[in-house]
C-alpha positions as CSV (number, residue, x, y, z in Angstrom):
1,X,122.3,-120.1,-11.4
2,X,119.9,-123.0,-12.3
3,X,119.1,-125.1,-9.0
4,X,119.8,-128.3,-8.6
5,X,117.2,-131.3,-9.3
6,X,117.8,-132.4,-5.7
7,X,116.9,-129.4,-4.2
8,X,113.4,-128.8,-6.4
9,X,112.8,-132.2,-5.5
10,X,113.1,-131.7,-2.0
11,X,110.9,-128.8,-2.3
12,X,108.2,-130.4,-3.4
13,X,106.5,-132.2,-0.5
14,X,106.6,-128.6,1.6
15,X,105.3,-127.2,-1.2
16,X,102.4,-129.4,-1.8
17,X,102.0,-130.1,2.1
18,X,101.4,-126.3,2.2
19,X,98.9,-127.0,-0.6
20,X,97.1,-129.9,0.7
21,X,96.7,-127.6,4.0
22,X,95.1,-125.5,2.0
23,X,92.5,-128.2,0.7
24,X,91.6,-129.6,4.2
25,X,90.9,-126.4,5.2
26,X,88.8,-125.9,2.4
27,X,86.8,-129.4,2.9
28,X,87.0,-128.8,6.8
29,X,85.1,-125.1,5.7
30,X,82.8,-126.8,3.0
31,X,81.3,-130.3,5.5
32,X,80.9,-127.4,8.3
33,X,78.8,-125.2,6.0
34,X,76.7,-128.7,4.7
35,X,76.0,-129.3,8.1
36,X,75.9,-126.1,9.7
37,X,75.8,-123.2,7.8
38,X,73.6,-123.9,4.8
39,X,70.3,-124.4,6.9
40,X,68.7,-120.9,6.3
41,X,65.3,-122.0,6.6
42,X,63.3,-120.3,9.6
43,X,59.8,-120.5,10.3
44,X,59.5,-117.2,12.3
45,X,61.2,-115.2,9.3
46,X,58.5,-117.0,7.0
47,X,55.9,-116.7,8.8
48,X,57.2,-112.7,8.5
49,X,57.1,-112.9,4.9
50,X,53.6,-114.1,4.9
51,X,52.2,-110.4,6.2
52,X,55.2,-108.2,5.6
53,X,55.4,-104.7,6.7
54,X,58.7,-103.7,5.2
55,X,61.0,-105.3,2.5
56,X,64.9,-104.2,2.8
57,X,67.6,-104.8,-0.2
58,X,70.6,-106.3,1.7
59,X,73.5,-107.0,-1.3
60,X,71.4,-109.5,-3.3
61,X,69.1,-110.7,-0.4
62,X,65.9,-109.5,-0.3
63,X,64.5,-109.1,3.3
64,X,60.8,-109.0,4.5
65,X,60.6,-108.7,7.8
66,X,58.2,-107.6,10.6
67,X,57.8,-105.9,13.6
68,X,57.3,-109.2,15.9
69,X,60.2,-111.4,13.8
70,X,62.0,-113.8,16.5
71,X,65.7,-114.6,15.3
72,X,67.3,-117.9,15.9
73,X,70.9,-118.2,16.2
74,X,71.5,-118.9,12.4
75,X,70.1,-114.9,11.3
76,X,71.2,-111.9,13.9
77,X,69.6,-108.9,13.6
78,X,71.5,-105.6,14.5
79,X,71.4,-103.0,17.3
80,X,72.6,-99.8,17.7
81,X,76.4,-99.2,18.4
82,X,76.2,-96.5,20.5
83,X,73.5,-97.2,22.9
84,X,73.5,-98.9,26.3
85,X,71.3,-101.5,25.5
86,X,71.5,-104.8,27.5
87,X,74.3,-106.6,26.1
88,X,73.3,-110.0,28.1
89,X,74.7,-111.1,24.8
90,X,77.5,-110.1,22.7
91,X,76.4,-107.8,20.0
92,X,77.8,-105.9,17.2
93,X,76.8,-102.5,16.2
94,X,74.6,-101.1,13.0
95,X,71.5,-99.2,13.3
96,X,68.0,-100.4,13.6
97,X,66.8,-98.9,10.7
98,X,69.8,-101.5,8.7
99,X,68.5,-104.6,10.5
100,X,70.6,-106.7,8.2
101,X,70.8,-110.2,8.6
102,X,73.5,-112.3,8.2
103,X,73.7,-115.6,6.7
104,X,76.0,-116.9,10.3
105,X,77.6,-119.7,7.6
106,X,76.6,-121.5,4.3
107,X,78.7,-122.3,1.3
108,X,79.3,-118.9,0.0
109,X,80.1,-117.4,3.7
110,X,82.4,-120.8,4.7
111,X,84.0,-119.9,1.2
112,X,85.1,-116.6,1.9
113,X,86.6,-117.7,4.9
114,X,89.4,-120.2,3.4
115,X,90.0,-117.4,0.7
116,X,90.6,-115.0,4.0
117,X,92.7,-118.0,5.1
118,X,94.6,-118.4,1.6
119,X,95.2,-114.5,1.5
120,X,96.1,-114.4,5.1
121,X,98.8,-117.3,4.2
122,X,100.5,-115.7,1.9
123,X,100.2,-111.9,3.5
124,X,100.7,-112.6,7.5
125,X,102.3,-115.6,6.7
126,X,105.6,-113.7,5.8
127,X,105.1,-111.2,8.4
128,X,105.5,-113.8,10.7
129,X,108.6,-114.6,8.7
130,X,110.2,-111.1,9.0
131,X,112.4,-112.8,12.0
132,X,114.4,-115.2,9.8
133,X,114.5,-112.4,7.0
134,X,115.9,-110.0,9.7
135,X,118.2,-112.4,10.8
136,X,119.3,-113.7,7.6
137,X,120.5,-110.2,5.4
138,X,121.9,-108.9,9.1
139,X,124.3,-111.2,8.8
140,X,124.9,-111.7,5.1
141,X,123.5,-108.5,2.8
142,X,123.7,-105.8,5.2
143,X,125.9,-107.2,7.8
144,X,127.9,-104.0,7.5
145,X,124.5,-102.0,9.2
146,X,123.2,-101.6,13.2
147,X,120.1,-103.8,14.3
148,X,118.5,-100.6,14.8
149,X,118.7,-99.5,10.8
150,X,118.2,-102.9,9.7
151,X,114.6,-102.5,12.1
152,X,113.6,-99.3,10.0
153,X,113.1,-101.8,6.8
154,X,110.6,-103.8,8.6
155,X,109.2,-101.8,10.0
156,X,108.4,-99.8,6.9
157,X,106.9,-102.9,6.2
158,X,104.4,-103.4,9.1
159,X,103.6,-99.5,8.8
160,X,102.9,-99.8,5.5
161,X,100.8,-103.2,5.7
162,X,98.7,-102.2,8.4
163,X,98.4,-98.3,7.9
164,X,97.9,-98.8,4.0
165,X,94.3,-99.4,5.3
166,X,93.8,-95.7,5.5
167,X,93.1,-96.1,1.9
168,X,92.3,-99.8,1.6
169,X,89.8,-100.1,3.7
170,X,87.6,-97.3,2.7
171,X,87.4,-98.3,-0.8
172,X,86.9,-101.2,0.0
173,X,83.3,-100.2,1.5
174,X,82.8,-98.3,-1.5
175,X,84.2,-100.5,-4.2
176,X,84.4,-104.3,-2.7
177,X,87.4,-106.7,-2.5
178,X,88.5,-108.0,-5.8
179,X,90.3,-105.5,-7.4
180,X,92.1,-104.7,-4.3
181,X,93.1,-108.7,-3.5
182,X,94.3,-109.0,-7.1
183,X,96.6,-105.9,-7.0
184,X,98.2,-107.1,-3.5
185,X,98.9,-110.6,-5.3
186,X,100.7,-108.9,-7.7
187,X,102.7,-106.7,-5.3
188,X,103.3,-109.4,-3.3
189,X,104.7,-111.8,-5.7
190,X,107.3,-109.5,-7.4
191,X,108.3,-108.7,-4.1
192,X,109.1,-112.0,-3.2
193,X,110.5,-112.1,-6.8
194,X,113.1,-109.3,-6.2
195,X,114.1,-109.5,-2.9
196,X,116.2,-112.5,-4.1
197,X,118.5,-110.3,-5.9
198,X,118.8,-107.7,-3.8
199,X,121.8,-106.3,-2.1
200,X,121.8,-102.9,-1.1
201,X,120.0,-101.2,1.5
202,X,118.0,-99.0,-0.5
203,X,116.6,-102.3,-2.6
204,X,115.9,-104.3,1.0
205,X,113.9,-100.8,2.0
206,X,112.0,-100.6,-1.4
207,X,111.4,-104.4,-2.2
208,X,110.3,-105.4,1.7
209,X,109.5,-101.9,3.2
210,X,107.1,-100.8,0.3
211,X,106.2,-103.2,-2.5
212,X,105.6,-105.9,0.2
213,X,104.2,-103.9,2.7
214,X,101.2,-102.8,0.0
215,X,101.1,-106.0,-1.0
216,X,100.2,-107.5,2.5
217,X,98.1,-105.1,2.9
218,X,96.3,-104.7,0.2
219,X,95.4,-108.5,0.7
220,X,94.9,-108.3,4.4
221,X,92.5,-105.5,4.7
222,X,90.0,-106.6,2.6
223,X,90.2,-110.6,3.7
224,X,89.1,-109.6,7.2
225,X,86.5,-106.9,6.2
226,X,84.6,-109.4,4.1
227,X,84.1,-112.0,6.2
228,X,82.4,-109.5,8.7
229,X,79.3,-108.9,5.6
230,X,78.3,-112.7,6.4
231,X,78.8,-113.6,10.1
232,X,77.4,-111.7,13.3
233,X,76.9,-113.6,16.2
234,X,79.9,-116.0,14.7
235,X,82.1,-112.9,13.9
236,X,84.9,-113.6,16.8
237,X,85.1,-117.4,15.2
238,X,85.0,-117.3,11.4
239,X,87.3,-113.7,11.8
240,X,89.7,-116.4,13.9
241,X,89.8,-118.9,11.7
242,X,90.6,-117.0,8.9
243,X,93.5,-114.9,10.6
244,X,95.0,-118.5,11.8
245,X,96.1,-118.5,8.1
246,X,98.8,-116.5,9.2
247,X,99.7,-118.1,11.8
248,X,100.1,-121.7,9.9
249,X,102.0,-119.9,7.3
250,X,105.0,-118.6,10.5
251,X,104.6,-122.0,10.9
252,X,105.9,-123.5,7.6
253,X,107.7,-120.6,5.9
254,X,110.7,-120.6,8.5
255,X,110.9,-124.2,8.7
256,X,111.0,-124.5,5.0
257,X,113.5,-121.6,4.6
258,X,115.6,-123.4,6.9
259,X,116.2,-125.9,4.3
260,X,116.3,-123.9,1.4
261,X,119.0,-121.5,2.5
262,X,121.5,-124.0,2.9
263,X,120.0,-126.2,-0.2
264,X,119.3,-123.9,-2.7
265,X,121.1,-120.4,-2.0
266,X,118.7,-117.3,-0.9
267,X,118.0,-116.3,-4.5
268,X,116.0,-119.5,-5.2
269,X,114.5,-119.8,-1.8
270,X,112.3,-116.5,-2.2
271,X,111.2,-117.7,-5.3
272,X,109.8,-120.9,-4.4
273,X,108.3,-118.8,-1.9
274,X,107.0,-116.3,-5.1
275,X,105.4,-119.4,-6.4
276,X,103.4,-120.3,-3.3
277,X,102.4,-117.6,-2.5
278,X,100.9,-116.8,-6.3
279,X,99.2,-119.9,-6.3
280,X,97.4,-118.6,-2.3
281,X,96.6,-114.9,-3.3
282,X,95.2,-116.2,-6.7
283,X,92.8,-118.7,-4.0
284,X,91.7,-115.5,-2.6
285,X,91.1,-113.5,-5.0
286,X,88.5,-116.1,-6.6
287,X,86.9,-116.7,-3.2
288,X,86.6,-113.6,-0.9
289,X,83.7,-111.4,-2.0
290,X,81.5,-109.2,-0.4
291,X,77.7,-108.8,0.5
292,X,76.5,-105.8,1.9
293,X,76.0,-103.1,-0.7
294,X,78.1,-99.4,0.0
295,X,76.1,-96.9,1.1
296,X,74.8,-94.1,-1.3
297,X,77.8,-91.4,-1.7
298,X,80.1,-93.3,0.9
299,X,83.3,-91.4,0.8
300,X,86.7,-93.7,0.4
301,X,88.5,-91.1,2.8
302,X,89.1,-92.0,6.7
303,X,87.2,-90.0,9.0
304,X,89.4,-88.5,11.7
305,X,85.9,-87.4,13.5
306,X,85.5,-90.6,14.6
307,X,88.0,-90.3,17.4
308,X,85.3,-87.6,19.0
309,X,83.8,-90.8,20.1
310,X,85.6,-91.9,23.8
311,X,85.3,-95.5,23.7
312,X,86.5,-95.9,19.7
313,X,89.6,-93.4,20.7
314,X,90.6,-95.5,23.7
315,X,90.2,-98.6,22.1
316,X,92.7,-97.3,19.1
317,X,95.2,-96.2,22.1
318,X,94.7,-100.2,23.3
319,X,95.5,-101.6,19.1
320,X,98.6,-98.8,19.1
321,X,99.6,-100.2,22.4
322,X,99.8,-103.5,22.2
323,X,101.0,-103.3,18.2
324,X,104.2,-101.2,19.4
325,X,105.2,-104.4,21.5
326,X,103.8,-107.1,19.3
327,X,106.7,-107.3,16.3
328,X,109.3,-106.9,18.9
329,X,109.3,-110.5,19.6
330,X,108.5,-112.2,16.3
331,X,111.4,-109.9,14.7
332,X,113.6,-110.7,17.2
333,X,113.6,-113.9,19.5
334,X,115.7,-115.8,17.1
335,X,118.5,-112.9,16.9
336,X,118.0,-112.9,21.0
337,X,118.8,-116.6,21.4
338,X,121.6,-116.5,19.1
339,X,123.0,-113.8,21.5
340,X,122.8,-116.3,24.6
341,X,125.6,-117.9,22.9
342,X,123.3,-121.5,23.6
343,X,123.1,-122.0,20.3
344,X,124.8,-120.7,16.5
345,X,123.0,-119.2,13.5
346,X,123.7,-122.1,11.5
347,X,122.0,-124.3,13.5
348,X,118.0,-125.0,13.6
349,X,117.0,-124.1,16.8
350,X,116.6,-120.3,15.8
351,X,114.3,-121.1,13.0
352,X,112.5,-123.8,15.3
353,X,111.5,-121.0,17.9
354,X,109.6,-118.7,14.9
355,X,108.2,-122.0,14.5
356,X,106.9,-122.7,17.9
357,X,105.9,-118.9,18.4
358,X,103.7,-119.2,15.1
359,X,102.5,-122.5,16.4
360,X,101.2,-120.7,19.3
361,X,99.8,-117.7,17.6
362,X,98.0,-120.4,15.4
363,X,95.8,-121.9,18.8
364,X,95.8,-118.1,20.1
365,X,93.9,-116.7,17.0
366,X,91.2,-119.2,16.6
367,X,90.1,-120.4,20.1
368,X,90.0,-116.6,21.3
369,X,87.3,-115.8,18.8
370,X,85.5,-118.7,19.6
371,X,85.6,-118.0,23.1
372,X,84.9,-114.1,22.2
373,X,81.3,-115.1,20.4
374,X,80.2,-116.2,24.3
375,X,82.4,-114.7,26.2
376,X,82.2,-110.9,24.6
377,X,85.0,-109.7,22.8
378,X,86.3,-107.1,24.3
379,X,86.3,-109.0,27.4
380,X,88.6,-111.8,25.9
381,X,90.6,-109.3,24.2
382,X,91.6,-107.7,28.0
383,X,92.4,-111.6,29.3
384,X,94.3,-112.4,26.4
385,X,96.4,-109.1,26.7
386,X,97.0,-110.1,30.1
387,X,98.2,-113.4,29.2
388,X,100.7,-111.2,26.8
389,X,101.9,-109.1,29.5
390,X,102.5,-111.9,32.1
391,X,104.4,-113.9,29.6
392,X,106.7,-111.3,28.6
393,X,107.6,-110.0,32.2
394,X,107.4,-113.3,33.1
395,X,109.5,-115.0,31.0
396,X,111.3,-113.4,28.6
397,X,112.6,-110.6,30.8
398,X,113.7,-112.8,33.2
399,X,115.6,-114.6,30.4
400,X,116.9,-111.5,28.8
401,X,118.4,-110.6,32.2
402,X,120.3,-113.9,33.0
403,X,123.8,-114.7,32.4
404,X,124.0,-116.9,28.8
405,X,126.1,-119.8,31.1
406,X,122.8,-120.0,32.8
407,X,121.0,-123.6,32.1
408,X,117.4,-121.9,31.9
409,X,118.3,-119.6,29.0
410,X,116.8,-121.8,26.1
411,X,113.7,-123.8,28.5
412,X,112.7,-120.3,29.0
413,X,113.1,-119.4,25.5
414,X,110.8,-121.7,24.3
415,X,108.4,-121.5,27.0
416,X,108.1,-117.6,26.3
417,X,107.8,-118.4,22.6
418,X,105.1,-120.9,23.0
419,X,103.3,-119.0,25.2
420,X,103.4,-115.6,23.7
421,X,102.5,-117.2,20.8
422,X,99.5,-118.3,21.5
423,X,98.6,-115.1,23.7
424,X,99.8,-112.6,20.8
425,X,97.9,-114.1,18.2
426,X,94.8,-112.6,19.6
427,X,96.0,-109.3,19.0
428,X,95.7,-109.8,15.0
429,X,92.2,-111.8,15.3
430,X,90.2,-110.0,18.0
431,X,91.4,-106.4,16.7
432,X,89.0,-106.4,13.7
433,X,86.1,-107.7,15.8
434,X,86.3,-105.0,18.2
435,X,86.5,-102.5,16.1
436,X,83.6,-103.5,14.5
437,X,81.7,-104.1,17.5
438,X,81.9,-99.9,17.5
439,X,80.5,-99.3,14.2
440,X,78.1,-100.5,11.5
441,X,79.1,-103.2,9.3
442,X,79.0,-101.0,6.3
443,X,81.1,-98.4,8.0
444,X,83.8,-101.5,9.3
445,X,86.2,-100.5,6.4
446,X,86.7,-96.9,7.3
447,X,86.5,-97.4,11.3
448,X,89.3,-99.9,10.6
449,X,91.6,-97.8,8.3
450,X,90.8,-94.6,10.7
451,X,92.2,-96.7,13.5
452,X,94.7,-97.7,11.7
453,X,96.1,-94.4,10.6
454,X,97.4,-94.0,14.5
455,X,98.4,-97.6,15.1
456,X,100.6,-97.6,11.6
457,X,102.7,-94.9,14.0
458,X,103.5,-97.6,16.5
459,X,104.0,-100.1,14.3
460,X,106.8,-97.7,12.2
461,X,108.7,-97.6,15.0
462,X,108.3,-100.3,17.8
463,X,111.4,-102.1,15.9
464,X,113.9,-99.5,15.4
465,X,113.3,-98.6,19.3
466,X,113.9,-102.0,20.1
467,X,117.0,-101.8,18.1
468,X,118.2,-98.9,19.8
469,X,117.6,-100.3,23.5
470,X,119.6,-103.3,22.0
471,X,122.2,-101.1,21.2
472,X,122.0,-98.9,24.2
473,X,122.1,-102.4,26.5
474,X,125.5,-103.2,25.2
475,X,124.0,-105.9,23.4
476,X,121.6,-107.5,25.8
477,X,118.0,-107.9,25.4
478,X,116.7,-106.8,28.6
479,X,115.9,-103.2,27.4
480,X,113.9,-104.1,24.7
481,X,112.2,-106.9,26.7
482,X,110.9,-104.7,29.1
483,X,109.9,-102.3,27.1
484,X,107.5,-104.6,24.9
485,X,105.8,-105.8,29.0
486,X,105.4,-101.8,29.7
487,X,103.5,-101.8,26.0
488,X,101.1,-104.7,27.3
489,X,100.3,-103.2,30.4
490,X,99.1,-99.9,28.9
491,X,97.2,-102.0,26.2
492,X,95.5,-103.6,28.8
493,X,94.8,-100.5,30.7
494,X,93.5,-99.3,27.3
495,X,91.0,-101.8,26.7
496,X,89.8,-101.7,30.3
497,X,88.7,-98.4,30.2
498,X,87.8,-98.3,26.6
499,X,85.0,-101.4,27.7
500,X,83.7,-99.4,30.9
501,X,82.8,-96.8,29.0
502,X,81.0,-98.5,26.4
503,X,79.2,-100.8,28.7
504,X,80.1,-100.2,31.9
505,X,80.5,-103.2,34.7
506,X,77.3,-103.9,35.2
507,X,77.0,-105.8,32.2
508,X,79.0,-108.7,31.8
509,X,79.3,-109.9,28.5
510,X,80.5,-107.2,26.0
């Protein structure tokens, strides 16, 4: 059924607002890097060059350095991971016989973060969206199956997104970003492409579950990894920036879908969505590259070894943790206040508190890294996990437990959305920075994906738990409520520990 002219029409100005977001950013990114980032010139490093005493091959920048070379903020050099060094400033880990410098910033580096942002768009921008999918085929497609069986399709989705970096990222220290961002597109696109016409379970679990999952990603894993080959001491930041992509897109998705439901059936809704998200990916795929060289016969397999080492094994129990709870919410606050009875599912208000939520997450994943670059990332990963946990026994709890007469229902609501917005979003931009903050930067892909092979667990069944507490509450959100707090506290706990014994108390930036 062809559309009517009305309702492309109508599409247009979200479609080229999304677009024009996209260009700003990529201005913003480009004046920054004019002003900031493209000043490489330092005496001390020249004054190096001029009686070198050993040359290094860092991806195609050639490095002379010397023995009594003082870096400015603009080139980092590297320390080792695992020893107790002073850590009077936040550092990342690689050995000292790497001393790579990183550019901190100029046009290429600024580049590869708005592709991160493009690909993150597309790729987190629709997880952020599963809500109003969830909510959507619940009562239309599948309306026939539980909450809790409906949960196991998107959560096949988030399983498969983040734990398909037990492949992805690997070779994607081996065997860079390109070939891997162009084959998510594709998956991605189709998926979007065919979801329109499903309408059996079995389609919903293949189309969402798998082809989208891969897609997401295969797009995801490498954005992140590459903007970690050309910023150090600006890791937190530019890794923030980028994953706010995601963040703008939970934004704009749900409050354009809201529209095109009604306007232009479901069908022809996820394919204007198709089409944005093909022209995003394809951004990405021309910018994001990366710098630093693999290393000579790097495997592409995860290394389950790695978990021999305490702090990198607590710190994966923290990222399981606090991803078991984090879905929980974005998949089902707009289900939850359509359950109050305060408002129906026809109405906007559903789709307004994704919105806010995303709108939150969007402050909460860049201002966290920025603060993490002075602060220490771990340590702004354990306040921002406390902000999570307070929010949701807090607010939402309280809110799941009242009666739906009660006038607080929706204040709350929103507050809690807001809120845990902005402290969730943390959770998908300080992640990658402290893993890598336990590894070398050559080794961040497989660190990540070996993490990742545990967390993928938690992230395959947080939903379909919350479903059954749903069930098992007669209906009433209190269960699952409480059970996403009790996943905060222990992420918390996690991270805590995982930070004392990596650098102890004594020091306090880390």
């Amino acid at each position: 059924m062809t559309p009517p002219i009305t309702g492309i029409l109508s599409f247009l100005p979200v479609g080229v607002g999304t677009l024009l977001l996209v260009v700003v950013f990529g201005l913003y990114f480009l004046l920054f890097s004019m002003g900031v980032g493209i000043k490489q010139h330092v005496p001390e490093v020249d004054a190096a060059r001029s009686s070198p005493k050993e040359t290094k091959l860092i991806g195609k920048d050639v490095i002379e350095s010397s023995d009594e070379v003082d870096m400015e903020p603009s080139v980092v050099k590297e320390k080792d991971s695992e020893s107790n060094e002073d850590h009077s400033l936040p550092t990342f880990s690689g050995s000292p016989n790497d001393a790579a410098i990183y550019p901190e910033g100029g046009l290429r580096a600024w580049l590869v973060v708005l592709g991160s942002f493009s690909g993150m768009l597309a790729s987190f921008g629709f997880m952020n969206t599963i809500g109003v999918f969830q909510e959507y085929i619940s009562r239309n497609q599948l309306s026939t199956y539980s909450d809790s069986t409906i949960g196991w399709i998107f959560s096949m989705y988030i399983f498969i997104a983040f734990g398909g970096g037990l492949i992805i990222g690997p070779v994607f220290d081996a065997k860079g970003p390109r070939l891997l961002l162009l084959s998510g597109s594709i998956c991605l696109v189709t998926a979007m492409l065919l979801i329109g016409i499903a309408s059996t379970y079995w389609q919903f679990m293949l189309i969402i579950g798998i082809i989208a999952g891969a897609g997401s990603s295969l797009i995801f894993t490498p954005s992140v990894a590459a903007v970690g080959h050309y910023f150090h001491a600006k890791r937190g930041a530019a890794t923030g920036i980028a994953a706010t992509g995601g963040s703008v897109g939970g934004v704009i998705f749900p409050l354009m879908l809201q529209k095109l439901f009604p306007m232009l059936g479901f069908a022809w809704a996820t394919r204007v969505l198709a089409l944005i998200f093909a022209v995003l990916t394809a951004i990405a795929v021309v910018l994001v590259s990366s710098r630093l060289p693999p290393r000579p016969g790097q495997s592409i397999m995860p290394d389950l070894m790695i978990y021999r080492k305490p702090a990198f094994a607590l710190a994966t129990l923290g990222v399981f943790m606090h991803e078991w709870g984090l879905f929980i919410p974005i998949t089902y606050i707009s289900s939850f206040i359509i359950a109050t009875g305060t408002t129906s599912a026809s109405s906007s208000f559903p789709f307004t508190l994704i919105a806010a939520l995303n709108a939150g997450s969007t402050f909460g994943r860049c201002l966290p890294g920025i603060m993490a670059d002075k602060l220490g990332r771990f340590n702004s990963m354990i306040i921002m996990l406390s902000l999570c946990m307070a929010t949701t026994l807090g607010l939402w709890l309280p809110d799941a437990i009242l009666p739906s007469s009660s006038a607080a229902v929706k204040p709350l609501a929103v507050a809690y959305a807001a809120l845990f917005g902005f402290a969730s979003g943390s959770n998908i931009s300080l992640t990658p920075v402290c893993i890598g903050q336990l590894c070398e930067t050559e080794e961040y892909g497989r660190y990540y994906a070996t993490c990742y092979t545990v967390v993928a667990l938690g992230s395959l069944t947080g939903i379909p738990i919350a479903g059954a507490l749903l069930e098992a509450a007669g209906g009433r959100y209190w269960g699952m409520a409480l059970f996403t707090g009790l996943c905060y506290v222990v992420s918390f706990l996690a991270f805590i520990w995982a930070r004392w014994y990596k650098a102890g108390f004594s020091s306090a930036v880390f």
